[in-house]
C-alpha positions as CSV (number, residue, x, y, z in Angstrom):
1,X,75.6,118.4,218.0
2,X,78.3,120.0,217.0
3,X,79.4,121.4,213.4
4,X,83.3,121.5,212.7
5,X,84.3,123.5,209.1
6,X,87.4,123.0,208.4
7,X,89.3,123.8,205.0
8,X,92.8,122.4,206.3
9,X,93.7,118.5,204.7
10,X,94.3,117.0,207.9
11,X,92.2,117.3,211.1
12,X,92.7,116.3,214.4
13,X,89.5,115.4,216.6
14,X,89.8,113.0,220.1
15,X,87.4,111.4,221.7
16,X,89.0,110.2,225.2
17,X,85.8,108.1,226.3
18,X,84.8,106.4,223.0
19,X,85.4,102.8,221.8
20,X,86.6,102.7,218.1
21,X,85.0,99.4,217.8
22,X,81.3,101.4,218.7
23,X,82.0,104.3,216.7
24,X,79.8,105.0,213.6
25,X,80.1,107.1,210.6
26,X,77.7,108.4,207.8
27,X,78.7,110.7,204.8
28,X,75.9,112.8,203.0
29,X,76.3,115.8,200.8
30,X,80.3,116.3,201.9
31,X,78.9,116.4,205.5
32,X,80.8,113.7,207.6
33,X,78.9,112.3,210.6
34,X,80.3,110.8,213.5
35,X,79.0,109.0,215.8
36,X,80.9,107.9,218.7
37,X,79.0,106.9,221.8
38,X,76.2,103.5,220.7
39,X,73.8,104.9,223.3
40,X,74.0,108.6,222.9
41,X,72.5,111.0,220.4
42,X,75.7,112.9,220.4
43,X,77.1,113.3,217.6
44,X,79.7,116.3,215.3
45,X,79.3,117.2,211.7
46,X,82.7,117.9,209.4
47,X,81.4,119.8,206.6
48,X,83.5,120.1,203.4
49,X,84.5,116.7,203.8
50,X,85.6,115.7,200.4
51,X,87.7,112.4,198.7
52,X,90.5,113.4,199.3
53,X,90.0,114.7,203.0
54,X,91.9,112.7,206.0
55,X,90.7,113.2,209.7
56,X,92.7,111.9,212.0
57,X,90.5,110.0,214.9
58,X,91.9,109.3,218.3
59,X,90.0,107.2,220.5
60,X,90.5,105.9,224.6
61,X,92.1,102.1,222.5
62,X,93.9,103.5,219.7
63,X,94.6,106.0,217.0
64,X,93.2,105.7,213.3
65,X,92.8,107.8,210.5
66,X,89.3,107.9,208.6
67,X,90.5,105.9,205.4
68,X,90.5,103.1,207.4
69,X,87.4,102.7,208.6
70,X,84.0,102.1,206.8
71,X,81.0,103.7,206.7
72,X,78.2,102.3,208.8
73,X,75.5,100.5,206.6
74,X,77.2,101.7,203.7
75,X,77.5,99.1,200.6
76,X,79.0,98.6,196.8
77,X,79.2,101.6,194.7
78,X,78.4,100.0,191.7
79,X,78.2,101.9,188.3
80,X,75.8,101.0,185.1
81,X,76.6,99.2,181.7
82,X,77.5,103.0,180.9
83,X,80.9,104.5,180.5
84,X,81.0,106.2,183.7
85,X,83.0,107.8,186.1
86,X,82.5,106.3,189.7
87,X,84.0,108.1,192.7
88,X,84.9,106.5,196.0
89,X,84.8,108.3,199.7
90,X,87.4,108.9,202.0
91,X,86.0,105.9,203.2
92,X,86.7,102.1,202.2
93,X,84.7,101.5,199.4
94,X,84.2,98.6,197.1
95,X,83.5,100.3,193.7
96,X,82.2,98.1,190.8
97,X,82.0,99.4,187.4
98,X,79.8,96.9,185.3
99,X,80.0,96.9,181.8
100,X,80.9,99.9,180.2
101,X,84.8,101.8,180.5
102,X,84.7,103.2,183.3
103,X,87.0,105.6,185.2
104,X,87.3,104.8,189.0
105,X,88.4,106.7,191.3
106,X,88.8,105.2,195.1
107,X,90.0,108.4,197.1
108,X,92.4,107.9,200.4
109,X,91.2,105.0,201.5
110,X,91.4,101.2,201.4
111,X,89.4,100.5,198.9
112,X,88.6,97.4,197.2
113,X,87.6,97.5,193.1
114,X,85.8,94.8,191.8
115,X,86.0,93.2,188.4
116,X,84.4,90.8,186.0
117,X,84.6,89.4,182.7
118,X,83.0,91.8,180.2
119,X,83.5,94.4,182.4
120,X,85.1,96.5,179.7
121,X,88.5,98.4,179.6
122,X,88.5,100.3,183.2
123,X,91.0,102.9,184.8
124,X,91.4,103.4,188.3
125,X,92.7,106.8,190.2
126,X,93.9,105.0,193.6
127,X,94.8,107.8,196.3
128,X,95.6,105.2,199.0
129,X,98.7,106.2,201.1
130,X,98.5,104.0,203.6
131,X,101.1,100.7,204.0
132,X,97.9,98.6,203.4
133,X,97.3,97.6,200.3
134,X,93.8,98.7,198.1
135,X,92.4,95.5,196.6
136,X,91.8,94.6,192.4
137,X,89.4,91.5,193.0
138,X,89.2,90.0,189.5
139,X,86.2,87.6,190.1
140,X,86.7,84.7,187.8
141,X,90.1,85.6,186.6
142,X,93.1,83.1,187.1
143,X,96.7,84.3,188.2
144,X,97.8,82.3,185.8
145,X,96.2,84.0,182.9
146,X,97.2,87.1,184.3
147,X,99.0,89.6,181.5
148,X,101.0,93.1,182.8
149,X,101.9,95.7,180.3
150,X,103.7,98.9,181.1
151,X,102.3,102.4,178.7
152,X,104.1,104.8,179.5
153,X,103.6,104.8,183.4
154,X,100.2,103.6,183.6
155,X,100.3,99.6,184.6
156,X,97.7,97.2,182.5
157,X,96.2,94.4,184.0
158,X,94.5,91.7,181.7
159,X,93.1,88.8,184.0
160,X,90.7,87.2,181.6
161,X,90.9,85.3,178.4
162,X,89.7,87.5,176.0
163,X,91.6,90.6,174.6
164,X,89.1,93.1,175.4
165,X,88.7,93.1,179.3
166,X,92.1,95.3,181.0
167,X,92.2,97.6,184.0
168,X,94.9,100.3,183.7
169,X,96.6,101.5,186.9
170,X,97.2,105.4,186.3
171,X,100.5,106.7,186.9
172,X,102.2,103.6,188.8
173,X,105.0,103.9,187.6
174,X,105.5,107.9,188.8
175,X,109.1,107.0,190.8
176,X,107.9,108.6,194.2
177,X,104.4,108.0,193.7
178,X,103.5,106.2,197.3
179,X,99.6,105.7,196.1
180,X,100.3,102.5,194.4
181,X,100.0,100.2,197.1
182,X,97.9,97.2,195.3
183,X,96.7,93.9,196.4
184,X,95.6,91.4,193.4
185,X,93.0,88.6,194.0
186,X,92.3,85.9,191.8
187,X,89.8,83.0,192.0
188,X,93.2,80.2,192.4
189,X,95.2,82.5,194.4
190,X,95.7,86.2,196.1
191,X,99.3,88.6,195.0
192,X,99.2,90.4,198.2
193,X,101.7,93.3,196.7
194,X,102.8,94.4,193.3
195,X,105.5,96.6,194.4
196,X,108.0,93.4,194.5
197,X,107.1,92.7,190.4
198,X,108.5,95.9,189.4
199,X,112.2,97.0,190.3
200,X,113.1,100.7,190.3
201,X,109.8,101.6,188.4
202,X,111.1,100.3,185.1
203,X,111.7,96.4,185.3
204,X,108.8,94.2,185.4
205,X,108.7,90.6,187.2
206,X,106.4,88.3,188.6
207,X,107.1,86.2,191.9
208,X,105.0,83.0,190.7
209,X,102.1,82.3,188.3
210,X,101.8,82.0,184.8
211,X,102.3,85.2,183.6
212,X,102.1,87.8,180.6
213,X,104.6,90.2,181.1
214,X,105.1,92.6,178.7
215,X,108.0,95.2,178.2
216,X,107.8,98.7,176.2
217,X,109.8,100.4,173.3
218,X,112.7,101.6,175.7
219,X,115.3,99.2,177.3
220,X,113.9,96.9,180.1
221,X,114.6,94.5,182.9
222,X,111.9,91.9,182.4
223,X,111.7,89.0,185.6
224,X,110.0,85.5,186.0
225,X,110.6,83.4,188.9
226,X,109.9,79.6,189.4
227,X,106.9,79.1,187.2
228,X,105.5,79.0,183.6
229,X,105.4,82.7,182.1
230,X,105.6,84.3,178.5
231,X,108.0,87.4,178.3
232,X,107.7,90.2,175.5
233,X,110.5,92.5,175.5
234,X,109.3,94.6,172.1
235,X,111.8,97.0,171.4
236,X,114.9,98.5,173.2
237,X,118.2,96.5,174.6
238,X,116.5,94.4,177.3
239,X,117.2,91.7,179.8
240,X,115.2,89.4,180.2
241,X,115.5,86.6,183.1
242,X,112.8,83.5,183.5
243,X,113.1,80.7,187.0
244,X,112.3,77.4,187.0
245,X,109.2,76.4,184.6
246,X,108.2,76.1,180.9
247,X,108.9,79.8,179.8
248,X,108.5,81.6,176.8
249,X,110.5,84.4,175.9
250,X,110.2,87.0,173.2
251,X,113.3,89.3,173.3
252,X,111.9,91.7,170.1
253,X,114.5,93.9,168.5
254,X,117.3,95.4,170.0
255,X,120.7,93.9,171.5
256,X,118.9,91.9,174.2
257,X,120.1,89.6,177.1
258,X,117.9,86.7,177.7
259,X,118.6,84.3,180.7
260,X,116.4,81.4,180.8
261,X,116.4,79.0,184.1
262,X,115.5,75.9,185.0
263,X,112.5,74.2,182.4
264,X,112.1,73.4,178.8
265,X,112.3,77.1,177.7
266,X,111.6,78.5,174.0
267,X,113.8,81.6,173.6
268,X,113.2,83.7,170.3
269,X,116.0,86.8,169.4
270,X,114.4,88.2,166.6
271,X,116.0,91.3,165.6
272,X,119.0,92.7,166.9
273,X,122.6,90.8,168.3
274,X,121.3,88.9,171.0
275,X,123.2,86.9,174.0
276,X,121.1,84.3,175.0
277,X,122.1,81.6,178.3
278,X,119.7,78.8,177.8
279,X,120.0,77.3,181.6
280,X,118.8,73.9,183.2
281,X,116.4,72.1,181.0
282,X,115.6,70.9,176.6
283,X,115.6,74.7,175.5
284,X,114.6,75.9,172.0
285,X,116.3,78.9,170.5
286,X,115.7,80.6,167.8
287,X,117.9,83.9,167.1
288,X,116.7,85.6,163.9
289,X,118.4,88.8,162.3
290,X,121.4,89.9,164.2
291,X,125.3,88.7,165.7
292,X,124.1,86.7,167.9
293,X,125.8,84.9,171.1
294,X,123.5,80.9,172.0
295,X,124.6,79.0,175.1
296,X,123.0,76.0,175.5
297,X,124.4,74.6,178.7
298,X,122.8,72.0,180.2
299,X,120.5,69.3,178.8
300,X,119.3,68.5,175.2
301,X,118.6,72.4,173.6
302,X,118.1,73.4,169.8
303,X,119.6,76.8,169.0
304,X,119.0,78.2,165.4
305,X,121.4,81.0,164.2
306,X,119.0,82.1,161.1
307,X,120.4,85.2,159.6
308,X,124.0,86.9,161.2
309,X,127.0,86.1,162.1
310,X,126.3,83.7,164.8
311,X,128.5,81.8,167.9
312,X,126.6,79.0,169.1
313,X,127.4,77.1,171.9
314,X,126.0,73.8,173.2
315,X,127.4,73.1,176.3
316,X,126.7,69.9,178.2
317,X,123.9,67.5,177.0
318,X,123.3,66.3,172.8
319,X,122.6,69.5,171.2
320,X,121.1,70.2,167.7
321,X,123.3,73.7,166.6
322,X,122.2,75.2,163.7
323,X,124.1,78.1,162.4
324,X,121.7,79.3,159.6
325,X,122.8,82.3,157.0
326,X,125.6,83.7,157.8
327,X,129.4,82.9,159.1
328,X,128.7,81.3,162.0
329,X,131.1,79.6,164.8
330,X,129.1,76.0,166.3
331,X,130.7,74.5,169.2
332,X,129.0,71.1,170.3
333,X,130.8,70.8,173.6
334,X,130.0,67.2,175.8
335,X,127.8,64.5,174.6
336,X,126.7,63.6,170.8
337,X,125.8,66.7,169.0
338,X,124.6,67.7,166.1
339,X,125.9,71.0,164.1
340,X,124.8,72.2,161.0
341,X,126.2,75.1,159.4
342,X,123.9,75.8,156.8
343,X,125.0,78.9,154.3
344,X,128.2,80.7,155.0
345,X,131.8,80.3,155.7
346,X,131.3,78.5,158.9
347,X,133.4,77.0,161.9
348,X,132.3,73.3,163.8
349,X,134.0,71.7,166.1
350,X,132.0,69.1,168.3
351,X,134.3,68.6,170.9
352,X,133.7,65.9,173.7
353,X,132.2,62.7,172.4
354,X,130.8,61.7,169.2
355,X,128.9,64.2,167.3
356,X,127.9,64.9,163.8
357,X,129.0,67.9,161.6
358,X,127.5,68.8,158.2
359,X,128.8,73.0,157.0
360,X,126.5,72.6,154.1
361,X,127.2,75.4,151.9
362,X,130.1,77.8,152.1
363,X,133.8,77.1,153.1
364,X,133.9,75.4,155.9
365,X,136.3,74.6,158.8
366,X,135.9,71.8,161.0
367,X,138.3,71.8,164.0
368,X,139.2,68.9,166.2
369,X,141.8,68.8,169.1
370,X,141.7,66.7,171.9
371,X,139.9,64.0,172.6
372,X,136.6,64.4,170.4
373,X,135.6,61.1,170.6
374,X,134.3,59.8,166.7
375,X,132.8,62.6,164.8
376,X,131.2,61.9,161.1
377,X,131.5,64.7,158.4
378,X,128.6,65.4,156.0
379,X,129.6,68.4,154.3
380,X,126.8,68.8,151.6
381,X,128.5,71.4,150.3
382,X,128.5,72.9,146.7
383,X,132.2,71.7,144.7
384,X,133.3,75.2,144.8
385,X,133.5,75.1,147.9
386,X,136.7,75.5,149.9
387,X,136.4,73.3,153.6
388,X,138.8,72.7,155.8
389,X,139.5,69.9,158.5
390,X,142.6,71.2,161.1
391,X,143.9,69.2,163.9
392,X,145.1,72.0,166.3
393,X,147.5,69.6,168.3
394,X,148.0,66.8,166.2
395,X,151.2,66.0,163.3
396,X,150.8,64.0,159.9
397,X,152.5,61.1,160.9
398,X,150.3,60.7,163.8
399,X,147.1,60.2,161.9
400,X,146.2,57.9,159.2
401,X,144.3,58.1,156.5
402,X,141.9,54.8,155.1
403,X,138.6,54.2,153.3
404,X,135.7,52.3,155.2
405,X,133.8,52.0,152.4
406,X,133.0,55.2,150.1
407,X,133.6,57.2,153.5
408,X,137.3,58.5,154.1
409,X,138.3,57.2,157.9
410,X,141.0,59.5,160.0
411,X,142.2,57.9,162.8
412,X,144.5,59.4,165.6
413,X,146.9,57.4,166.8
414,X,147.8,58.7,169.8
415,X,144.6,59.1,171.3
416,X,142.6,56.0,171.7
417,X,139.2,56.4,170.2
418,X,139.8,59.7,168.2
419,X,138.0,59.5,164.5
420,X,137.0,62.0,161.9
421,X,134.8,59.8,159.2
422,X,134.2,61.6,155.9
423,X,130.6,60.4,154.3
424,X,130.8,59.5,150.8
425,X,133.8,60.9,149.9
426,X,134.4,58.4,147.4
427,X,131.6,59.2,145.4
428,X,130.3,62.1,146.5
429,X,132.2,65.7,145.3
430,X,130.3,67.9,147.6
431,X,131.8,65.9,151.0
432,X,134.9,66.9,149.5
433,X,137.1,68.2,152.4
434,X,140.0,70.3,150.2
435,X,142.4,70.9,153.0
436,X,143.9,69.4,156.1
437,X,145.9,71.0,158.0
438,X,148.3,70.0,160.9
439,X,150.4,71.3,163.4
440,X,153.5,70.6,161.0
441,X,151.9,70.1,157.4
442,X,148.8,71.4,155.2
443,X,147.7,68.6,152.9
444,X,145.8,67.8,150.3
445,X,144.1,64.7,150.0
446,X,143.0,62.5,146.8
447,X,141.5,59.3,146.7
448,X,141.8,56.8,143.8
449,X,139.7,54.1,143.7
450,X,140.3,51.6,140.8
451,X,137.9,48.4,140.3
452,X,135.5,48.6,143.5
453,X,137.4,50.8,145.3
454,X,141.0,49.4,146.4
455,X,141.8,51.6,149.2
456,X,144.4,53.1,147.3
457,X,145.2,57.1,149.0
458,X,147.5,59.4,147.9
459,X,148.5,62.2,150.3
460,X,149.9,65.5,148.6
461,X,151.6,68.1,150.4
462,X,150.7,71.7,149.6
């Protein structure tokens, strides 16, 4: 037998006859064994061999280092329902924790951790430098419940659904810290490597599942490709990008970018000016405090300005705009929308096809130019208020002015089926449009109606 001590990190032992295959290894009291002949007693000792301790092993078929190998008839390291601190061998282990918060540390080598529900709220030291990946096994857990959260630059895992079981990744997000090599298994499906969710250290994505992903106080680059996931920004200016699926995404305060793809998405600003690109699919928006920027694109979306001064756009597909508090600027765009500008001095124009328009309070200006197709007016206003209708490209004399009812009718006439119908303005002060204004003239209009309403209009130029 022969005894090898050796303080160095890295030690260099061959063994030109010996099979790795037949090789066996025992570790006792910081005293490696090897041995590497099945029918011999021969055998060398490495004492001092600690954690963190990598011998280098070269054998007749091949070359390996000791983290990645196992030690014979070696099993779990399993902990108690303690709080605990569990250490791994150069070796690769499996280390279970059990109940309790538990610190583990795998050392150098491959190492698999195992976890279950209840387990508690464990750490784990990883020292693997090797391109293979150490393995979290989350027995029982579903990818698709699966919740990331960057502190500071520790990563947290939740995997179960409860609030209390987590497993925090120390320092993986040190930028030149190759030890985080990480391979997540689930009961549904395996994430071979983390590295891809995570660009340059500080954004966070996922590649598929229904994910949690969760941002920090600083300015992030949150990602979520081609399935269902919920997005929390928290604080900082952050961008946030979802793929195809039902996404949720929560852009917290700040001035935040939010892209959301294909899918019935639900986008919520909160605080800050937000720009927000609603993409393929029946999106909800809601923008909260802030100057926020809404485009709706395709499909049927609902954005909601709330408080600011919002520009909201809806793009193709029938929309439901809704400026909220504020001055806000709505802009329908193809198919029959609906725009509400709610309080403030607002702007509405519908543009393609047939839409309805309602500025509520405030004073109001509702803008029509090409062919818009025929739009309906419900101002709802208060009869202080100041509203405006302006034809950007049309003249007085090409649009005429008649009652269908109580509702005033504006028909261009030479566009064919161009109309702007005023609800109740007959008998209703608040639909009360003040001014209209033209390429050529800016006019006031008054309607007298004389026993049950003879269609009588007089047009008065300002």
């Amino acid at each position: 037998m022969d005894v090898i001590k050796d303080k160095g990190v890295i030690k260099n032992i061959t063994f030109p006859d010996a099979i790795s295959s037949q090789v066996r290894y025992y570790l006792s009291n910081n005293i490696l064994t090897i041995k590497p002949y099945p029918d011999s007693s021969d055998q060398i000792e490495i004492q001092d061999f600690s954690s963190y301790t990598i011998l280098s092993l070269t054998y007749q078929d091949k070359k390996i280092n000791t983290n990645q190998v196992s030690l014979t008839d070696s099993g779990k390291i399993i902990g108690t329902e303690n709080n605990e601190i569990i250490n791994g061998t150069p070796f690769m282990d499996s280390l279970v924790g059990l109940q309790g918060n538990d610190i583990l540390r795998g050392g150098y080598g491959k190492d698999t951790y195992i976890f279950n529900k209840g387990d508690g709220q464990d750490t784990v030291f990883d020292g693997n430098i090797l391109e293979e990946s150490s393995v979290l096994h989350f027995q029982g857990g579903k990818a698709k419940n699966v919740k990331f959260e960057r502190v500071s630059n520790d990563l947290v895992i939740s995997a179960f659904d409860n609030e209390t079981d987590q497993v925090m990744i120390d320092a993986y997000f040190n930028a030149l810290d190759e030890a985080q090599s990480l391979e997540l298994v689930f009961d549904d499906k395996a994430i071979s490597e983390l590295a891809p969710y995570f660009i340059d250290n500080k954004s966070i994505t996922n590649i598929s599942g229904s994910f949690y992903i969760y941002g920090t106080a600083v300015n992030d680059t949150l990602h979520s490709d081609n399935e269902d996931a919920r997005i929390f920004a928290k604080a900082g200016n952050d961008i946030l990008v979802s793929g195809n699926g039902h996404d949720e995404l929560y852009a917290g305060s700040g001035d935040d970018m939010v892209t959301a793809g294909a899918g019935d998405d639900f986008v919520y600003g909160e605080t800050g000016s937000d720009h927000v690109y609603a993409g393929i699919g029946n999106d909800n928006v809601y923008l909260d405090e802030g100057d926020d920027i809404a485009y709706g694109n395709e499909d049927n979306d609902e954005i909601y300005g709330q408080t600011g001064k919002d520009s909201l756009y809806g793009g193709a597909g029938e929309d439901m705009l809704d400026g909220g508090i504020g001055d806000d600027e709505l802009y329908g765009g193809t198919s029959h929308d609906n725009l509400f500008g709610a309080e403030g001095n607002d702007i509405l124009n519908g543009e393609a096809d047939d839409d309805y328009l309602s500025g509520n309070l405030g004073h109001d200006t509702y803008i029509f130019s090409g062919v818009f197709g025929y739009d309906v007016i419900a101002d709802f206003g208060n009869i202080a208020d100041k509203d405006i209708l302006l034809f950007k490209d049309l003249k007085l004399d090409e649009v005429s002015f008649s009652l269908n009812g109580t509702n005033l009718l504006l028909t261009d006439m030479t566009r064919e089926g161009n109309y702007v119908e005023i609800v109740d303005y007959v008998t209703n002060q608040e639909n009360y449009i003040e001014q209209f204004t033209f390429i050529d003239y800016q006019v006031a209009i008054l309607v007298d109606y004389k026993n049950s309403f003879d269609n009588q209009i007089n047009i008065n130029l300002i």
